[in-house]
Backbone as JSON Lines, residues from 0, in Angstrom:
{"i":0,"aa":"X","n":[68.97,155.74,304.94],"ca":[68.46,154.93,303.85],"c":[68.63,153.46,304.2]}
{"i":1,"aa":"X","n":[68.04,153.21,304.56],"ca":[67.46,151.26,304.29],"c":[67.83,150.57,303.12]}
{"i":2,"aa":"X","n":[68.78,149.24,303.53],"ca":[68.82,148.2,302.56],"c":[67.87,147.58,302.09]}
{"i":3,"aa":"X","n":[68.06,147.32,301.25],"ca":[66.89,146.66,300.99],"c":[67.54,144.86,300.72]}
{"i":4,"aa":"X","n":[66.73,143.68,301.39],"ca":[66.84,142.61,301.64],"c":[66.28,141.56,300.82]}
{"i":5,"aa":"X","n":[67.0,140.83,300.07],"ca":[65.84,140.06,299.11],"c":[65.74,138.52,300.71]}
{"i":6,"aa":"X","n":[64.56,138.4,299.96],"ca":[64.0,137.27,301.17],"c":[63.37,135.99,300.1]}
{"i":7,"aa":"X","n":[63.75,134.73,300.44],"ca":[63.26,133.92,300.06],"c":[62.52,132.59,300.91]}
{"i":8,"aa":"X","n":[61.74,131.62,300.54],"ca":[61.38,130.5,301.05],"c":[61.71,128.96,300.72]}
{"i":9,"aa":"X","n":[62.67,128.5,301.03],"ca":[62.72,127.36,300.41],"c":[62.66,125.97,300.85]}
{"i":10,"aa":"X","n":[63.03,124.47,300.5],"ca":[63.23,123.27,301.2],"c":[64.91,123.36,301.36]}
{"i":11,"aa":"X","n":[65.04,122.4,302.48],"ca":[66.77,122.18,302.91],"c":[66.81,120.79,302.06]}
{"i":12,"aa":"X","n":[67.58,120.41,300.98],"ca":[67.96,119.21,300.15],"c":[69.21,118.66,301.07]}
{"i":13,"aa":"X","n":[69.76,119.7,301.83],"ca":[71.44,118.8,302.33],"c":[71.58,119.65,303.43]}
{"i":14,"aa":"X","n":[71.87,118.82,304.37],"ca":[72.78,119.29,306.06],"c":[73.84,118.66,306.34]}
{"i":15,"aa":"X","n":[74.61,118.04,305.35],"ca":[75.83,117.27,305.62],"c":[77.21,118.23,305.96]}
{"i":16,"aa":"X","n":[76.95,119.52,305.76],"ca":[78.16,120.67,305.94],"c":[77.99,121.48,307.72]}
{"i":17,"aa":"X","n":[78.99,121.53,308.26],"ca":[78.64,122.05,308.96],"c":[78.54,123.69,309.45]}
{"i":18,"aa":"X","n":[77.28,123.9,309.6],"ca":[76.93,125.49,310.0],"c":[76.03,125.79,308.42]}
{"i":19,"aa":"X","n":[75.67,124.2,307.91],"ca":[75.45,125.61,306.3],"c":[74.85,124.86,305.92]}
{"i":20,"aa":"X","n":[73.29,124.87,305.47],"ca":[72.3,123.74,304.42],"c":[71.85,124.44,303.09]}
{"i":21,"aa":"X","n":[72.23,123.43,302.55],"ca":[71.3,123.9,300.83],"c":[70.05,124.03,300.81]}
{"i":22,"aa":"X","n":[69.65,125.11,300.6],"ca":[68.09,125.47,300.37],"c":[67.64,124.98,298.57]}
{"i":23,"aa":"X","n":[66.73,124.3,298.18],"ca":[66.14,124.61,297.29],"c":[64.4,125.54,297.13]}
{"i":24,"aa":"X","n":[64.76,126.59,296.09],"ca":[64.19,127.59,296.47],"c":[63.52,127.29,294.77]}
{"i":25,"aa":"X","n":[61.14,126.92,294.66],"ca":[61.29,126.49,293.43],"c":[60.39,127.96,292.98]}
{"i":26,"aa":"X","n":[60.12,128.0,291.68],"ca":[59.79,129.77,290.75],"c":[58.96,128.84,289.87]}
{"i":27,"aa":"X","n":[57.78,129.82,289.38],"ca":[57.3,129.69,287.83],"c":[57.24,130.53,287.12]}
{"i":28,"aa":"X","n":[57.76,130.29,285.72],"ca":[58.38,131.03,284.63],"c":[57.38,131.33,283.95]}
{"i":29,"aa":"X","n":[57.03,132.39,282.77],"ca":[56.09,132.33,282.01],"c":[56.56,132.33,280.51]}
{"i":30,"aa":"X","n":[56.76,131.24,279.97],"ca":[57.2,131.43,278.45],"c":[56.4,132.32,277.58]}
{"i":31,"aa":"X","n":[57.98,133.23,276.84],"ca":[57.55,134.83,276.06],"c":[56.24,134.25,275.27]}
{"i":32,"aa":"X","n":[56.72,133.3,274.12],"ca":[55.73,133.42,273.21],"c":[54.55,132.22,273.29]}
{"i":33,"aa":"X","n":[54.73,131.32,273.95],"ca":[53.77,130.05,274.57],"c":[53.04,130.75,275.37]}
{"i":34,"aa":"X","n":[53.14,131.55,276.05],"ca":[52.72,131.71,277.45],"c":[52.3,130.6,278.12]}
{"i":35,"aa":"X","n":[53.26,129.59,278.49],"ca":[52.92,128.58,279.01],"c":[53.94,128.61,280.59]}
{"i":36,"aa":"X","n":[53.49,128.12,281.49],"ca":[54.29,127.98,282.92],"c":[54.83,126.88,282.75]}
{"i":37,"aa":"X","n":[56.31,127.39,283.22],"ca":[57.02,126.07,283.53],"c":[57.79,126.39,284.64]}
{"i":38,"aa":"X","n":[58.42,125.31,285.58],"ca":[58.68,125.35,287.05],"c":[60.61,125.59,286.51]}
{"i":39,"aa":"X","n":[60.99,126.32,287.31],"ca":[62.28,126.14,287.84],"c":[63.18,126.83,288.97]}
{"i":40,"aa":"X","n":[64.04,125.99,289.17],"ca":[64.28,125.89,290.86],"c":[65.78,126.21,290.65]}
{"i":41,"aa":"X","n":[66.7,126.96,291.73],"ca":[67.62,127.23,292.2],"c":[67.82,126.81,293.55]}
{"i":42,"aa":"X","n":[69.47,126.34,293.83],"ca":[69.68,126.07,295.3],"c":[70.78,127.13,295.67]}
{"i":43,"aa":"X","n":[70.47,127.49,296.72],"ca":[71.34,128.79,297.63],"c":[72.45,127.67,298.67]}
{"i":44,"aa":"X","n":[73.36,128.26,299.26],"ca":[73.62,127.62,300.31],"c":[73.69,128.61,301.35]}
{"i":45,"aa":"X","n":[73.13,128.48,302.9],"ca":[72.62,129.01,303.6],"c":[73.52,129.28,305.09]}
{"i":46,"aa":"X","n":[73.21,130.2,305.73],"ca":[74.1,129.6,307.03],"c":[73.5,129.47,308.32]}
{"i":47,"aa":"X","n":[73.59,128.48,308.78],"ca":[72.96,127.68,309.67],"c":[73.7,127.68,310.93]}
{"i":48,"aa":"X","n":[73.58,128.8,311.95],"ca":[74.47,129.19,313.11],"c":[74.29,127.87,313.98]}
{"i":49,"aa":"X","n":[73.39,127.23,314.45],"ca":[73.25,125.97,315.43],"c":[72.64,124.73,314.91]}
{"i":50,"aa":"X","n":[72.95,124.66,313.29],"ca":[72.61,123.59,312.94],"c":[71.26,122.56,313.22]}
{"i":51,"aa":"X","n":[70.44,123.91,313.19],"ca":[69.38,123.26,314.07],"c":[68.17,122.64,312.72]}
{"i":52,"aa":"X","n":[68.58,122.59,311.49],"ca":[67.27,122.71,310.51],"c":[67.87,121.46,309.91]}
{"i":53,"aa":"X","n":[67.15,120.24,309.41],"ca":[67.27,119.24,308.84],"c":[66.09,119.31,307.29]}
{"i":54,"aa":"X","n":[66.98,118.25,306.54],"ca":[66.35,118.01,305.51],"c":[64.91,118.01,304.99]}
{"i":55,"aa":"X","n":[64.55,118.46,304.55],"ca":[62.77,118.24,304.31],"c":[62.24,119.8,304.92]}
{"i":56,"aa":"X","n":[63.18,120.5,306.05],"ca":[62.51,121.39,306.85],"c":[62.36,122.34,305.76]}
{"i":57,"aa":"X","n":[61.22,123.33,305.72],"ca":[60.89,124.61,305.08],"c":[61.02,125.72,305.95]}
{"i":58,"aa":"X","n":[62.33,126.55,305.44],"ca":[62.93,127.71,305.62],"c":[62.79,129.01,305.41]}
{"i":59,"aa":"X","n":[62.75,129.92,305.76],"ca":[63.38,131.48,305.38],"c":[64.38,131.77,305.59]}
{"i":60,"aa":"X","n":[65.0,132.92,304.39],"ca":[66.26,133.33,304.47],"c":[66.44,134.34,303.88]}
{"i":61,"aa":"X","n":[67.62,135.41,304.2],"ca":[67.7,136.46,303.43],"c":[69.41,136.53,303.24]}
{"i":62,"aa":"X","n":[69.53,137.71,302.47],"ca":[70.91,137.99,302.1],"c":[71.49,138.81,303.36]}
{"i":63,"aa":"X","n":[73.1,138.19,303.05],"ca":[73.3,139.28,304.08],"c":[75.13,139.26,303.42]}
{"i":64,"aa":"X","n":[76.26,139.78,304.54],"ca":[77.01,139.78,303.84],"c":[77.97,138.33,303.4]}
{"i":65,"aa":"X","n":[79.24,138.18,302.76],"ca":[79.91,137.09,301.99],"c":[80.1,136.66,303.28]}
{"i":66,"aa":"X","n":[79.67,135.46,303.99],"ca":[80.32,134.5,304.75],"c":[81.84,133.81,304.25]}
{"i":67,"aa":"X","n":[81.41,133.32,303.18],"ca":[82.34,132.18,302.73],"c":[82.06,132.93,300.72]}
{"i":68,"aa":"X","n":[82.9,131.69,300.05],"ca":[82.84,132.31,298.47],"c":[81.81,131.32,298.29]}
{"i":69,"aa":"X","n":[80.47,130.78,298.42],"ca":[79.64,130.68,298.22],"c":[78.53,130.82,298.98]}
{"i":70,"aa":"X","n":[78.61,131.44,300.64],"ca":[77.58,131.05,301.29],"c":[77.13,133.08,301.17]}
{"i":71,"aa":"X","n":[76.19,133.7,301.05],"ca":[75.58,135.26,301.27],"c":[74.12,135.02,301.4]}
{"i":72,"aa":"X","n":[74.21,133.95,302.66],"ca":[72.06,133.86,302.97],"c":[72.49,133.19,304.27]}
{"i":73,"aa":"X","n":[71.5,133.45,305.01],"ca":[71.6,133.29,306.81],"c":[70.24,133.24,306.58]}
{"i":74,"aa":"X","n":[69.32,131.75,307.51],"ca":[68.69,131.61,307.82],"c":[68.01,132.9,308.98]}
{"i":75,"aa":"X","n":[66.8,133.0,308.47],"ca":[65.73,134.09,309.37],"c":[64.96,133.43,310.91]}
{"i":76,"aa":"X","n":[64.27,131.9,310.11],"ca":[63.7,131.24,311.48],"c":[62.57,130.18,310.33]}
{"i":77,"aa":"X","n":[62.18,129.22,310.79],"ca":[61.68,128.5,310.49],"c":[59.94,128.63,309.38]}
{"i":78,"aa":"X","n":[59.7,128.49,308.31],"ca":[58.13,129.17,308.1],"c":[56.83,128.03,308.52]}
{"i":79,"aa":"X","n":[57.38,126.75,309.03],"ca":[56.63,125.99,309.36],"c":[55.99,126.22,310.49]}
């Protein structure tokens, strides 16, 4: 039986840590009774084995296990 992997796409907001950048990752919502879209965004923090991805860069990433008590996402490879 296969895990199953959530996968996301996001921007890097911060590389000031080392081995680890904040992804912001943005969603659109659909309000119940408006049905109107509205945007909102979550940031992951990621792990970045060679520090190779800077700010602005657009990422993939998936879960994997607890690195650290906030880091459970390891960069996949670049989607640019």
């Amino acid at each position: 039986m296969e895990k199953i992997l959530r996968k996301f796409k996001g921007t890097v907001v911060s590389d000031k840590m080392s081995k680890t950048i904040v992804v912001k990752v943005d969603a659109f919502k659909m309000h119940s009774k408006l049905k109107k879209r509205y945007k909102v965004s979550s940031k992951y923090k990621v792990h970045d084995e060679k520090n190779q991805f800077k700010t602005g860069d657009v990422v993939n990433f998936v879960e994997c296990r607890p690195l650290s008590k906030d880091k459970k996402w390891r960069v996949v490879y670049s989607a640019e």
